[in-house]
C-alpha positions in Angstrom: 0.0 0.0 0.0 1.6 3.5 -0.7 2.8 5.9 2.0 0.2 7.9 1.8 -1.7 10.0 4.6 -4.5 7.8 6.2 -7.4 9.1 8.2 -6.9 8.0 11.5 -10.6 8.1 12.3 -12.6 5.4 12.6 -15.6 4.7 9.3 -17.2 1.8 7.9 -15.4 0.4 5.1 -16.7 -2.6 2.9 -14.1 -5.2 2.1 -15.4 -7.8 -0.6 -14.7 -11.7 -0.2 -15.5 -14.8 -2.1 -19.6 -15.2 -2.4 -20.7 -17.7 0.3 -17.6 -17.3 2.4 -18.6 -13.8 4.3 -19.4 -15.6 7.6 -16.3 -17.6 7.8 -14.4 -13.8 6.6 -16.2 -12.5 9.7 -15.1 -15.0 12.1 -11.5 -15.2 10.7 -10.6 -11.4 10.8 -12.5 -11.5 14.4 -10.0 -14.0 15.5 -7.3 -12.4 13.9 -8.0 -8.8 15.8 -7.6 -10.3 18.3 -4.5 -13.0 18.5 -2.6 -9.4 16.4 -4.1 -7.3 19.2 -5.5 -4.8 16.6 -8.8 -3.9 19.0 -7.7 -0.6 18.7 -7.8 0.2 15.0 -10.7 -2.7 13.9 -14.1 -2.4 16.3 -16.5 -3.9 14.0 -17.0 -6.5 11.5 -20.4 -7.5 10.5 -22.3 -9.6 7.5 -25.3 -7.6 6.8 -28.5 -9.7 6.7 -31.8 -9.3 7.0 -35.4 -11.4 7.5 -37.7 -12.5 4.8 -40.3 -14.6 4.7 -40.9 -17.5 2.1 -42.8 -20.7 2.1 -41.2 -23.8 2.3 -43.2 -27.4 1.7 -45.9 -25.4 2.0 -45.7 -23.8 5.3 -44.3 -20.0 6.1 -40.8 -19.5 7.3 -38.5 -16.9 8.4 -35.1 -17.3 6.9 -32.1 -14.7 6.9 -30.6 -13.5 3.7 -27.5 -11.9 3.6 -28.4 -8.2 1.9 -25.1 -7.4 -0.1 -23.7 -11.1 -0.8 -19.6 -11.6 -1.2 -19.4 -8.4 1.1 -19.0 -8.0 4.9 -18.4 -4.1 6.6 -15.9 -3.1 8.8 -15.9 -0.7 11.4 -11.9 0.2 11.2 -9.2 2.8 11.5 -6.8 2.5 8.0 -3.2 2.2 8.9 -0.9 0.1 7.0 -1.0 -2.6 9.8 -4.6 -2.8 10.5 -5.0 -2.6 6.5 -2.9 -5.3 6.0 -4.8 -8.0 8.6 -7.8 -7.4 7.0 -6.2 -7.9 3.4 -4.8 -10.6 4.0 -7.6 -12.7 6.1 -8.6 -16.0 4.6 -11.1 -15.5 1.2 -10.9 -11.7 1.3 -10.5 -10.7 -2.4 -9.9 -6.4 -1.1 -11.7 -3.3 0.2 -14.0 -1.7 -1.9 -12.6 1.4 -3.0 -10.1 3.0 -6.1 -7.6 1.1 -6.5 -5.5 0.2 -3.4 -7.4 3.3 -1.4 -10.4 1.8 0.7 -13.2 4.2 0.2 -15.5 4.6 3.5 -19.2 4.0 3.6 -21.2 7.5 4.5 -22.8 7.0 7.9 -26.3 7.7 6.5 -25.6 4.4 4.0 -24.4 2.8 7.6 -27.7 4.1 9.3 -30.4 2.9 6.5 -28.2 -0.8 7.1 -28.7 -0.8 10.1 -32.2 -0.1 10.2 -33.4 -2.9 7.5 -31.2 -5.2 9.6 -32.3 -4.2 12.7 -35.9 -5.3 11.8 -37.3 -8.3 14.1 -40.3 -9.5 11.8 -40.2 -9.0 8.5 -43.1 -7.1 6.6 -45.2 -8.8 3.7 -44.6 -7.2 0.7 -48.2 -7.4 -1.3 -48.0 -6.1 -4.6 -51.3 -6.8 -5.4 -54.8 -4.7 -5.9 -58.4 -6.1 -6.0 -59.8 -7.4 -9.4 -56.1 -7.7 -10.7 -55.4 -11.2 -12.4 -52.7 -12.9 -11.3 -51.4 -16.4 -11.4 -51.1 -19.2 -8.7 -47.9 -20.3 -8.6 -47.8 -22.9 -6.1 -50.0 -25.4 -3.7 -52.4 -27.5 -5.0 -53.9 -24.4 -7.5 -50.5 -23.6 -9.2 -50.8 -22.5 -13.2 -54.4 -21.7 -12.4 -55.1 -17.8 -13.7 -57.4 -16.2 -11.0 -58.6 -12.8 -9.8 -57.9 -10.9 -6.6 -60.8 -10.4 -4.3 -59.3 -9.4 -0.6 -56.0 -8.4 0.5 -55.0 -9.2 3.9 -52.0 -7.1 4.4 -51.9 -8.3 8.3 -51.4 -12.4 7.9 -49.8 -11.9 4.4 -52.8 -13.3 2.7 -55.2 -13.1 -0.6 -58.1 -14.1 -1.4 -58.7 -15.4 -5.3 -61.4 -16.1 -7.2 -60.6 -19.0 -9.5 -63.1 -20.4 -12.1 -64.3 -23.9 -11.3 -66.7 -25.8 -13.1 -68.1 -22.9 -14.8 -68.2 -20.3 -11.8 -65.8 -18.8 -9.7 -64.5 -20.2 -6.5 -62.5 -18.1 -3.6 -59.7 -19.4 -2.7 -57.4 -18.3 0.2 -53.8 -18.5 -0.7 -50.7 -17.1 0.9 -49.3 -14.2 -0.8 -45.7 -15.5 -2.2 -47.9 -18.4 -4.0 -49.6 -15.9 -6.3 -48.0 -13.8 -9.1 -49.1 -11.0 -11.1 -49.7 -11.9 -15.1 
């Protein structure tokens, strides 16, 4: 890295790593700060992730999703030393930045992280309106065209009115088993 001036305040800098490997990147340069004493120039390091709900055999889960995959954040002070730890940890491929520079992350982009990770259940995202057609896309009713009748924003829910045997039929269906045509 070149002799240049470094800021020898502490930002957010995003350091970019093989894709799948940003958990073990975490826990390596954790271990690391610590057995090279660095707790003074690296505070943070954290995968961002966040909830989401899909629907697995059927049934409604909550899984975790990492939000910027083959990235983690740090929370350092650039010096050549503490530079060079976190350059050289297992699976990191560099910082994020021009060239050799790291660039820090504005604390507003820092803030809006934290507050989409920071969320304990996630919201349901229903994109739908009433009398729009849509198509089922999974449970016993998948490929069938129907039409929106309700919208239950609260339990994630839609109602659909599917034609059956000449006349149409509500069906309740969960709202990641419908799409819009």
């Amino acid at each position: 890295m070149a002799k240049q001036r470094l800021s020898q305040e502490k930002k957010w800098y995003v350091i970019h790593t093989y894709s799948g490997y940003e958990d073990a990147v975490a826990r390596n340069l954790k271990q690391r700060i610590e057995s090279l004493g660095m707790e003074d120039k690296i505070f943070n390091v954290v995968v961002p992730k966040e909830k989401k709900i899909k629907i697995k055999n059927g049934k409604r889960k909550i899984t975790e999703e990492k939000i910027y995959p083959g990235y983690v954040i740090v929370e350092m002070i650039v010096s050549d030393d503490s530079w060079y730890v976190v350059r050289n940890t297992p699976n990191v491929t560099g910082f994020v930045g021009a060239g050799t520079t790291p660039i820090p992350v504005s604390l507003q982009e820092i803030d809006n992280l934290k507050k989409r990770m920071g969320v304990e259940e996630p919201k349901f995202k229903i994109d739908v309106k009433i009398n729009e057609a849509i198509k089922i896309t999974d449970g016993p009713f998948k490929d069938l065209d129907g039409k929106i009748s309700e919208v239950d924003e609260e339990r994630g829910k839609v109602k659909v009115l599917i034609n059956m045997f000449g006349r149409d039929t509500p069906v309740e269906l969960d709202s990641l088993q419908i799409k819009k045509i």
